[in-house]
C-alpha positions as CSV (number, residue, x, y, z in Angstrom):
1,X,0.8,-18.7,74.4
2,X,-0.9,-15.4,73.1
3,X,-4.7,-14.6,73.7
4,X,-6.3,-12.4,71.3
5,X,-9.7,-10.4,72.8
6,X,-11.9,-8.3,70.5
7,X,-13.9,-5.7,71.4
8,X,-16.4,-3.2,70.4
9,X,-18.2,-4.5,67.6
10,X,-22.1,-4.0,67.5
11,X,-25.1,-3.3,65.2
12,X,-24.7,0.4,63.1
13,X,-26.4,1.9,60.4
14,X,-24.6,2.1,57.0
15,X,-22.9,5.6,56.9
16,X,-22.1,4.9,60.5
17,X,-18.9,4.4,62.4
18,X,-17.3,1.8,65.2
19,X,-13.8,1.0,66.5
20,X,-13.0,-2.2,67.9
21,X,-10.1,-3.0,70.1
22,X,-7.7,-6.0,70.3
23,X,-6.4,-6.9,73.1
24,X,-3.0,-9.8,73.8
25,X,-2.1,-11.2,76.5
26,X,-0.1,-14.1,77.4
27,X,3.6,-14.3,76.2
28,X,2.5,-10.6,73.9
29,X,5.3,-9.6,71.6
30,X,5.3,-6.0,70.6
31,X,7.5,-6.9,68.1
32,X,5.2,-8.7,64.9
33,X,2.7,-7.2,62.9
34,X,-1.1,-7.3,63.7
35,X,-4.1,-8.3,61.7
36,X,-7.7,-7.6,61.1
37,X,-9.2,-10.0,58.8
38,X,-13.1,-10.5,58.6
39,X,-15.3,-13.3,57.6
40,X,-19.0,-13.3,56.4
41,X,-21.7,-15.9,56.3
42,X,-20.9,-18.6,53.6
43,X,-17.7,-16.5,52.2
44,X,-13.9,-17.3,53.5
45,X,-12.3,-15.1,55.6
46,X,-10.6,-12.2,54.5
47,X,-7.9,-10.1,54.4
48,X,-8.8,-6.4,56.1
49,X,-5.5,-4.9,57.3
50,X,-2.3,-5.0,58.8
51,X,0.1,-3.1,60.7
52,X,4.0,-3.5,61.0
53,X,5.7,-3.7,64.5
54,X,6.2,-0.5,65.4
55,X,3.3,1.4,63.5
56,X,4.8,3.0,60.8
57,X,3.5,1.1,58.1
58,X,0.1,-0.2,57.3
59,X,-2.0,-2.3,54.4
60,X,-5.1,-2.6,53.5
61,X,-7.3,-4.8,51.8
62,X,-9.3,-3.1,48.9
63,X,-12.7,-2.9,49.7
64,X,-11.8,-1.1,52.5
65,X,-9.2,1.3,51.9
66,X,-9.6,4.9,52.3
67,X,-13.0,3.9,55.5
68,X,-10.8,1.9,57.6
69,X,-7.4,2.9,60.0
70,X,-5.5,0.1,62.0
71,X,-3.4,1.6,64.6
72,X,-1.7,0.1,67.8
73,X,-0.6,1.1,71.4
74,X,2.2,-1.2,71.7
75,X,2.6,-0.3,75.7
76,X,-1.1,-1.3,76.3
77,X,-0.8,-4.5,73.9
78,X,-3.8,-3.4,71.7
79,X,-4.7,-2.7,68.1
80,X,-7.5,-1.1,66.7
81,X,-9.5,-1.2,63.6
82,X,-11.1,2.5,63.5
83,X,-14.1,1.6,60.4
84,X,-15.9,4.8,59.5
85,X,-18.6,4.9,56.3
86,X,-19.5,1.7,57.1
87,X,-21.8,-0.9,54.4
88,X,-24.1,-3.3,54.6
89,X,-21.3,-5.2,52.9
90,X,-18.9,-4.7,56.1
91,X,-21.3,-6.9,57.9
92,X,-19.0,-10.2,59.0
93,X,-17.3,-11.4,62.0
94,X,-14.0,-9.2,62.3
95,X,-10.8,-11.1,63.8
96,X,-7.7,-9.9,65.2
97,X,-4.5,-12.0,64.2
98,X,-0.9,-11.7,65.5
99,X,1.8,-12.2,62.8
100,X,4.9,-13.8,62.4
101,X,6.4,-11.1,60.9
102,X,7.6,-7.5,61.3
103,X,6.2,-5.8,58.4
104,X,2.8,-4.8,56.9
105,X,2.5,-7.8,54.4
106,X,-0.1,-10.4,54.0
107,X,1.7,-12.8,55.6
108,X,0.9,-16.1,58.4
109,X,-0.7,-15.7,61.1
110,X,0.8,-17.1,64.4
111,X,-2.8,-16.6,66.8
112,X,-6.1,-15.5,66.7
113,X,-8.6,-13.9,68.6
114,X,-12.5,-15.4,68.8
115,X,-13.6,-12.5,66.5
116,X,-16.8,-9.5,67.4
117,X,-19.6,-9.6,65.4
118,X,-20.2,-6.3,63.1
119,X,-23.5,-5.6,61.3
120,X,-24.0,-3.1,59.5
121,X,-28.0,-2.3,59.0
122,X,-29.5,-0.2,55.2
């Protein structure tokens, strides 16, 4: 069994800027992509980014690409989601998801995390 923690999300002004952290641990496997999706009040969740196995590719959902930057620290077991320009449209409950697969695609997720709130204030 994996556990997923999140971190670092908060309350920021549009224009702004936060990282959160995800952090496995249980049985981790460094080896399978990681996910950020995002989910706000009354909408389904969505798809934010992803990141292959080793780091060398990434994907990103289209309302943020070109503000946000997933990265991961495979020795320390984390991911990040760096989210800079930030709108009042980012505001949602962000998750962290551990794939099934090596590669960044949109593909099924095998855990998730409990999710860190993020709003973003005009």
């Amino acid at each position: 069994q994996v556990q997923l923690l999140e971190s670092g999300g908060g309350l920021v002004q549009a224009g702004g800027s936060l990282r959160l952290t995800c952090t496995a641990s249980g049985r981790t496997l460094s080896t399978v992509a990681m996910y950020w999706y995002r989910q706000a009040p009354g909408k389904e969740r969505e798809f934010v980014a992803v990141i292959s196995w080793n780091g060398g590719s990434t994907f990103y959902g289209g309302s943020v690409t070109g503000r946000f930057t997933i990265s991961r620290d495979n020795a320390k077991h984390t991911v990040y989601l760096q989210m800079n320009s930030l709108k009042t449209e980012d505001t949602a409950v962000y998750y962290c998801g551990q794939g099934k697969g090596l590669n960044a695609n949109v593909g099924p997720i095998a855990f998730w995390g409990h999710g860190t709130q993020v709003t973003v204030s005009s």
